[in-house]
KEMIKOL-981375 format. One record per residue (C-alpha): residue number from 1; residue in three letters; chain; x, y, z. Coordinates in steps of 0.5 Angstrom, whole numbers, plus 2048, in hexadecimal, padded with zeros to 3 digits. Example, Ala and Ser with C-alpha at 12.3 -4.5 7.8 and 13.67 -1.06 7.14 Angstrom:
BEGIN
 resi resn chain  xx  yy  zz
    1  ALA     A 819 7F7 810
    2  SER     A 81B 7FE 80E
//
This chain:
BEGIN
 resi resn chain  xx  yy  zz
    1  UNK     A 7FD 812 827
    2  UNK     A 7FD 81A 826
    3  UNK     A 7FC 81A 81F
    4  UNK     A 7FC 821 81C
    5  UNK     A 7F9 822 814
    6  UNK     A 7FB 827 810
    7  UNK     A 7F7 827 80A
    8  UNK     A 7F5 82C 804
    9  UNK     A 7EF 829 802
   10  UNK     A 7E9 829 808
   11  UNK     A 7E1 82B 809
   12  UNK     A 7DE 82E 806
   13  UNK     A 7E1 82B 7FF
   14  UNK     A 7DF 825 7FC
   15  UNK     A 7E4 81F 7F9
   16  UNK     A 7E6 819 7FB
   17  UNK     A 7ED 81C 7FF
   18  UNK     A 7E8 820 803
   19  UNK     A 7E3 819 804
   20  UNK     A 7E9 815 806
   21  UNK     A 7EC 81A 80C
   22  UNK     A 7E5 81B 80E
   23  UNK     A 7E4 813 80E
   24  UNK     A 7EA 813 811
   25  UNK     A 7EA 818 816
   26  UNK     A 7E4 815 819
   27  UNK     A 7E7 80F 81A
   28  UNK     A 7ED 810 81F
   29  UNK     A 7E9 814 822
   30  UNK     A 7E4 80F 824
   31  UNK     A 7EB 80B 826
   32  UNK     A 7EC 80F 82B
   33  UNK     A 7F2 812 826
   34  UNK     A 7F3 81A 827
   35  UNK     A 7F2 81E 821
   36  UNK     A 7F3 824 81F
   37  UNK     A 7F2 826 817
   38  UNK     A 7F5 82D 815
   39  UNK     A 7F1 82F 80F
   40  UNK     A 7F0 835 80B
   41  UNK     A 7EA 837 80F
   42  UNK     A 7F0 83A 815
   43  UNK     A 7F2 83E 810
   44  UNK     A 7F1 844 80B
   45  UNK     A 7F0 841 805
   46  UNK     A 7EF 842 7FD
   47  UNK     A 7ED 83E 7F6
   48  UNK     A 7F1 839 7F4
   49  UNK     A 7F3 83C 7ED
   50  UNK     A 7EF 838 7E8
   51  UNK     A 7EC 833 7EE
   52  UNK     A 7E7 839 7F2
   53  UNK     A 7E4 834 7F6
   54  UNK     A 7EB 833 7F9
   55  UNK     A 7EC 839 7FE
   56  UNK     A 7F4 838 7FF
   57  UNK     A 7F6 83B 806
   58  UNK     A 7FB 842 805
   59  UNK     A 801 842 808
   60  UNK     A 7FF 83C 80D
   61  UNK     A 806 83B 80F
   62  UNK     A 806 83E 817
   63  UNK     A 800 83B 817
   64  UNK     A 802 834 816
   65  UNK     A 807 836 81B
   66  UNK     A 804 839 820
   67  UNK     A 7FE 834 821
   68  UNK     A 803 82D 820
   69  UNK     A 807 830 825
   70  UNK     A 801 830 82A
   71  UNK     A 7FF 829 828
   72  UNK     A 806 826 829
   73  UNK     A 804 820 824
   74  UNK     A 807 81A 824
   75  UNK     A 807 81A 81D
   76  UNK     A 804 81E 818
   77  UNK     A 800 81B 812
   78  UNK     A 800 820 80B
   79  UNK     A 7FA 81F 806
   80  UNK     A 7FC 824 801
   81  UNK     A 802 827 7FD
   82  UNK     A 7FF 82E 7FE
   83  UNK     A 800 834 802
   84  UNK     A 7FE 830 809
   85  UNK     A 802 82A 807
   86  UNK     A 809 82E 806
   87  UNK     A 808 832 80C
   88  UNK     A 807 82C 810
   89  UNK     A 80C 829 80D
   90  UNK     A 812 82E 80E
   91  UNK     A 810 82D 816
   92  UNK     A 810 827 816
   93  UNK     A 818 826 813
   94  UNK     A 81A 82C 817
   95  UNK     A 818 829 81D
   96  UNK     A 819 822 81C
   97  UNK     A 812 820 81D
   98  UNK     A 811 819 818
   99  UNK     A 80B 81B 812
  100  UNK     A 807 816 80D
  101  UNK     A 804 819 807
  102  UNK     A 800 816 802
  103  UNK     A 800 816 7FB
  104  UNK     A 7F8 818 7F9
  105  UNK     A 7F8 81C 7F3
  106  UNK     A 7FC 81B 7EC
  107  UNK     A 7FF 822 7EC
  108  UNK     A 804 822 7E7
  109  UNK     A 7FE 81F 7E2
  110  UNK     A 7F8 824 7E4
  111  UNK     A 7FD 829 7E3
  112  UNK     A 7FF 827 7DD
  113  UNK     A 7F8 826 7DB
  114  UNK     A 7F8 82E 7DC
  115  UNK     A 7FF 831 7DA
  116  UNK     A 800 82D 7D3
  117  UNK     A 806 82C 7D7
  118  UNK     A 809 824 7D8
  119  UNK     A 807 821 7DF
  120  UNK     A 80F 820 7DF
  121  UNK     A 810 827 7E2
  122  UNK     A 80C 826 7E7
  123  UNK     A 80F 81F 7EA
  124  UNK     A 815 822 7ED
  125  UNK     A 811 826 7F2
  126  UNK     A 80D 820 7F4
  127  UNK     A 813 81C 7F5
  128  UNK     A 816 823 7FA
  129  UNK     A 810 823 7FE
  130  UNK     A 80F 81B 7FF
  131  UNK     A 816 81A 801
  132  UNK     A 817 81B 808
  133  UNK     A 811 818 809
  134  UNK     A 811 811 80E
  135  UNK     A 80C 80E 809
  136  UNK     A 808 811 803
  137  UNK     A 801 80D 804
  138  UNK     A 7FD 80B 7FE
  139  UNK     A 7F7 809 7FB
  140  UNK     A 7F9 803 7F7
  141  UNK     A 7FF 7FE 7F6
  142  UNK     A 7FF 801 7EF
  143  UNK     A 800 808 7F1
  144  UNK     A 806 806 7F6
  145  UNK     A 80A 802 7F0
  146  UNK     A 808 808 7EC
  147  UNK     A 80B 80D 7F2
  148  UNK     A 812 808 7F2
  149  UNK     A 813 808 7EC
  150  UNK     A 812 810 7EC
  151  UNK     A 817 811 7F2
  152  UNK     A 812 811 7F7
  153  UNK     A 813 80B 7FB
  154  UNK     A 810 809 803
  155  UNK     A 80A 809 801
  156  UNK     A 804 805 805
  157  UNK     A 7FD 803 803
  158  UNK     A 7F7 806 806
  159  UNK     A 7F1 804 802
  160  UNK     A 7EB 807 802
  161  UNK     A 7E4 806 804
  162  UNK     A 7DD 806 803
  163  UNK     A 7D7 809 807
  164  UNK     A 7D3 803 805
  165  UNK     A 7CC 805 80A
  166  UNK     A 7CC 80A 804
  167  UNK     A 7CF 808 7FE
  168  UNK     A 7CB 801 7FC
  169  UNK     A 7C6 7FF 7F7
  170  UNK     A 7C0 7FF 7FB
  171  UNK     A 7BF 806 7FA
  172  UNK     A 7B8 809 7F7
  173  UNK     A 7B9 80C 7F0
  174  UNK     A 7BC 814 7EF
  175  UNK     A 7B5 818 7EC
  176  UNK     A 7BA 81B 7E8
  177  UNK     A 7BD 814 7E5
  178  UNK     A 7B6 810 7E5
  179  UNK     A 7B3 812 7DE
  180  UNK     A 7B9 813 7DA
  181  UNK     A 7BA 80D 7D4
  182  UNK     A 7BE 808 7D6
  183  UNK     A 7C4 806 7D6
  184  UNK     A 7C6 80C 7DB
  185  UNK     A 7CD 80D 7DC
  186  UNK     A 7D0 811 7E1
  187  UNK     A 7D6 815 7E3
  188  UNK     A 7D7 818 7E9
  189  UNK     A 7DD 81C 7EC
  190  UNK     A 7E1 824 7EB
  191  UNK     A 7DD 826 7E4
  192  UNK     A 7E5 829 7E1
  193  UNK     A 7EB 828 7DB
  194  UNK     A 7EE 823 7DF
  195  UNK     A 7E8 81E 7E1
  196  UNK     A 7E7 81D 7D9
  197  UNK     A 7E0 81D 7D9
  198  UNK     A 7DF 81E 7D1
  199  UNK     A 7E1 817 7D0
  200  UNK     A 7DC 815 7D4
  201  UNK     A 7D7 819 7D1
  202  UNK     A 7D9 81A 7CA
  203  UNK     A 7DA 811 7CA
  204  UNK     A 7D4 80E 7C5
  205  UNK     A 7D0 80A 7C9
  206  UNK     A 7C9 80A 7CA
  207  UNK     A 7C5 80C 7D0
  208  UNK     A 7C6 813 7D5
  209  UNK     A 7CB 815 7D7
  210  UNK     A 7CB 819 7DE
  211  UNK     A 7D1 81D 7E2
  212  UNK     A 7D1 81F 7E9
  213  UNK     A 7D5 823 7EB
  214  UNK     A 7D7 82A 7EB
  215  UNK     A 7DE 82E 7E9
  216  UNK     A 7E1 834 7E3
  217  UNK     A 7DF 82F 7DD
  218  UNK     A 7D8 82E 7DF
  219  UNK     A 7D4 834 7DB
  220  UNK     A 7D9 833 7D4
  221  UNK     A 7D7 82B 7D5
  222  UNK     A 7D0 82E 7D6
  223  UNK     A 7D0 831 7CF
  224  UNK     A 7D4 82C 7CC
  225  UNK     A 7D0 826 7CE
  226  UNK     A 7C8 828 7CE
  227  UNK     A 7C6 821 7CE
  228  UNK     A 7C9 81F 7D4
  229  UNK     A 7C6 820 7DB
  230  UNK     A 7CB 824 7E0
  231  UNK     A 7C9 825 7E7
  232  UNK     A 7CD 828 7EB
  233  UNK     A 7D0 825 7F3
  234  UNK     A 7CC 820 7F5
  235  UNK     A 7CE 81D 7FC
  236  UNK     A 7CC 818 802
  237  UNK     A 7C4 814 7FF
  238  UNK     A 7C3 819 7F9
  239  UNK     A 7CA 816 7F7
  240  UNK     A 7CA 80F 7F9
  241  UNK     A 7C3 80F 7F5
  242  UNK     A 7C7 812 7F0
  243  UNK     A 7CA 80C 7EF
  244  UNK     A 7C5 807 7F0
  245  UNK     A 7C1 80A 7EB
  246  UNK     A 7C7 809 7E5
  247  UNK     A 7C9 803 7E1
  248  UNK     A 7D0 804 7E0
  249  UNK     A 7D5 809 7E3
  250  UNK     A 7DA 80D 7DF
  251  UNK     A 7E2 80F 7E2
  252  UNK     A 7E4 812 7DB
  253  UNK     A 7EB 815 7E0
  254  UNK     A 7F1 812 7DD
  255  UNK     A 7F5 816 7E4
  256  UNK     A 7F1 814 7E9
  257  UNK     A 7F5 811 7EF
  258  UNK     A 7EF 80D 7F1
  259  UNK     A 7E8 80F 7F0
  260  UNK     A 7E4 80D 7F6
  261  UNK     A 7DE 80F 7F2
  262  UNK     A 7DF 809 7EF
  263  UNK     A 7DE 804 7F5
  264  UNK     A 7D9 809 7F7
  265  UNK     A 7D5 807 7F1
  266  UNK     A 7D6 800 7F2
  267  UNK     A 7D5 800 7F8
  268  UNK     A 7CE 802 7F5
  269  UNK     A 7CE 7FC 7F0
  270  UNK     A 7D1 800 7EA
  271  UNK     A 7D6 7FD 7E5
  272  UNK     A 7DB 802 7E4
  273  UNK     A 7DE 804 7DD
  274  UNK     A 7E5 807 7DC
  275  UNK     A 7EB 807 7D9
  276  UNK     A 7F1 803 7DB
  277  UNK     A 7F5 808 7DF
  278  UNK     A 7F7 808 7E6
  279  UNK     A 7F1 808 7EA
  280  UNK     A 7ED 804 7E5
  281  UNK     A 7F2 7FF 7E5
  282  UNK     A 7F3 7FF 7ED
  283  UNK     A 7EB 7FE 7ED
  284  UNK     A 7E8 7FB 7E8
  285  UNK     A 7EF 7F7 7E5
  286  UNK     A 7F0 7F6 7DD
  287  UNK     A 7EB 7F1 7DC
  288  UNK     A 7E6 7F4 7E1
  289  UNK     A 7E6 7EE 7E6
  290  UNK     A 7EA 7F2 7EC
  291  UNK     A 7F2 7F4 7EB
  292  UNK     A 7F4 7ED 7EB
  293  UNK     A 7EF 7EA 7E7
  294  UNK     A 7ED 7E7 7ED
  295  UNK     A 7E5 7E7 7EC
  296  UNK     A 7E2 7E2 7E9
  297  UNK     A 7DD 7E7 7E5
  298  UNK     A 7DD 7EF 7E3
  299  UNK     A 7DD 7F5 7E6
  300  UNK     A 7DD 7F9 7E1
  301  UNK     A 7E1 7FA 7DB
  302  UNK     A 7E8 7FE 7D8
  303  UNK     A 7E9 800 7D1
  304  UNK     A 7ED 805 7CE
  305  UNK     A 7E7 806 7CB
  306  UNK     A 7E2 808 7CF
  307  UNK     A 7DC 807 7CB
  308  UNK     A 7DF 800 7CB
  309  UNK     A 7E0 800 7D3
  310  UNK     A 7D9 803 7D4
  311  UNK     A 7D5 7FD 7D0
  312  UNK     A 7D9 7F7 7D3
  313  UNK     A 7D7 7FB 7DA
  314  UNK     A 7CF 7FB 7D8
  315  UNK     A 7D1 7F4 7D8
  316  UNK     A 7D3 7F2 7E0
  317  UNK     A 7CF 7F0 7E5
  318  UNK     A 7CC 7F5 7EA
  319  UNK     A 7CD 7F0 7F0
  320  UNK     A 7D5 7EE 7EE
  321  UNK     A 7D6 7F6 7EE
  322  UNK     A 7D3 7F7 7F4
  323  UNK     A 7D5 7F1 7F7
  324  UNK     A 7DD 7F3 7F6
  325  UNK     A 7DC 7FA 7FA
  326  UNK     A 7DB 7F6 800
  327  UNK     A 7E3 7F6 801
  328  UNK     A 7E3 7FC 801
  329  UNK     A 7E3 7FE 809
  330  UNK     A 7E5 805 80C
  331  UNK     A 7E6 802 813
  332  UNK     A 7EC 7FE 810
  333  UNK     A 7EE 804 80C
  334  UNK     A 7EF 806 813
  335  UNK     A 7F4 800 815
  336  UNK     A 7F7 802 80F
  337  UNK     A 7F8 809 810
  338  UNK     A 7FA 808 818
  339  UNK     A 7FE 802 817
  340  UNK     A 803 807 812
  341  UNK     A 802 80C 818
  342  UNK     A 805 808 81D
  343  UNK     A 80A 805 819
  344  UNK     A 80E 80C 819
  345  UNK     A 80C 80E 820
  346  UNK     A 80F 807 823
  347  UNK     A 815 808 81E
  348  UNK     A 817 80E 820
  349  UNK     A 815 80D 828
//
């Protein structure tokens, strides 16, 4: 196939979004697919407003045209409701080219987060941008019965995957994790609002507290929390480390649409604790042993009370949660993904 992508969220930034594409990308390639990914790096480019490591393409709209025009793509697959994603999709309708999309973000939750404004407002948009689209890909299965009930139906699974030559237990331990009194607790991912990261460092447990990452809430946190240990973006070995150092990994985010921090600290060995949310739910389920109960033991642990949830989590098995992690596999992320693909382009043939 001639698969173009549209995306808003590309190198250098650093999510979960950016991690699937790239994954992805590379992938199809390898298939011997041609790609061509339309990211902001074709473009003059300013700060997402309250998202700077975002840099949102300025009137991308003739560029989206022109360069989906020379490729003449069998399909177009729209990674992102941004400015990139709009422009691509109006080519696509005005000349009858078929498009994915994929419901990534919790939009109308992080706004909501950010503005005091209920998420309701924002669904309506959702609901706009996904319609004409032949299939809306997803994370989870929880995410695709939540989209149905929400107005946005034809959704697709398309997992995700881990790098396990990296993220696995047998790693040496980080420098700056290795003396810290244990119990060492860890969180990683965007330090802002919308990730809640005071409840994990605000939960009364015992033990270190350490948050990777980085974002506009990093210097009041800081301030707010002197005995926790923040140290910035960490990537590929010092990351995994990271990992492998710890003895629990926290996901205090209640509008995350999948975390795949998660299954990277499982991966690792890393039981995971968090609230029972979509993401959380889809990963670990309500009683931690896999969304349908299907584990014979833990994964980790979800409480309302995070505290809680972070106790029974010190509790799991580091070999059952790593053991778990196994099943997640890009290369059938992959097959999930072309299957979709094919699925319109034959229906349109």
């Amino acid at each position: 196939m001639r698969i173009a992508i549209a995306t808003d969220a590309w190198l250098p930034q650093v999510n979960g979004v950016v991690r699937t594409m790239t994954e992805t990308v590379n992938r199809l390639k390898s298939r011997g697919h041609t790609v061509e990914v339309i990211a902001p790096d074709r473009f003059t480019t300013i700060p997402c407003p309250g998202y700077s490591e975002i840099r949102l393409a300025l009137a991308p709209r003739f560029g989206v045209r022109k360069a989906l025009h020379a490729m003449a793509p069998d399909i177009v697959h729209i990674a992102t409701e941004g400015p990139i994603g709009w422009s691509a999709r109006a080519w696509c309708l005005a000349h009858d080219v078929p498009f994915t999309s994929a419901f990534h973000t919790r939009f109308p939750d992080y706004l909501a987060v950010r503005t005091g404004l209920s998420a309701e407002w924002f669904w309506p948009i959702m609901r706009m941008f996904h319609k004409p689209s032949r299939a809306v890909l997803t994370a989870t299965r929880g995410l695709m019965d939540e989209l149905s009930v929400r107005g946005i139906p034809n959704t697709r699974l398309w997992s995700r995957g881990i790098d396990h030559g990296l993220f696995h237990g047998d790693q040496p331990d980080h420098p700056r994790l290795a003396n810290l009194p244990k119990p060492i607790m860890i969180s990683v991912g965007r330090v802002s609002v919308e990730k809640n990261l005071e409840a994990f460092l605000s939960a009364e447990v015992a033990g270190s507290k350490v948050v990777i990452g980085d974002g506009p809430a990093l210097s009041e946190l800081r301030i707010k929390y002197p005995n926790a240990v923040f140290l910035g973006t960490l990537k590929g070995t010092e990351l995994a480390s990271a990992y492998a150092t710890a003895d629990v990994f926290v996901f205090p985010s209640r509008t995350d649409t999948f975390g795949l921090v998660m299954i990277e600290a499982l991966a690792s060995g890393l039981p995971v604790a968090a609230f029972p949310v979509p993401g959380p739910l889809d990963i670990i389920g309500p009683d931690g042993r896999g969304p349908w109960s299907e584990l014979s033991r833990p994964i980790g642990s979800l409480s309302d009370d995070l505290s809680c949830a972070i106790r029974k989590a010190l509790a799991v098995r580091k070999a059952d949660a790593a053991a778990y992690a196994q099943s997640f596999d890009w290369n059938r992320c992959t097959d999930q993904f072309i299957g979709a693909l094919g699925e319109v382009t034959n229906q349109n043939a």
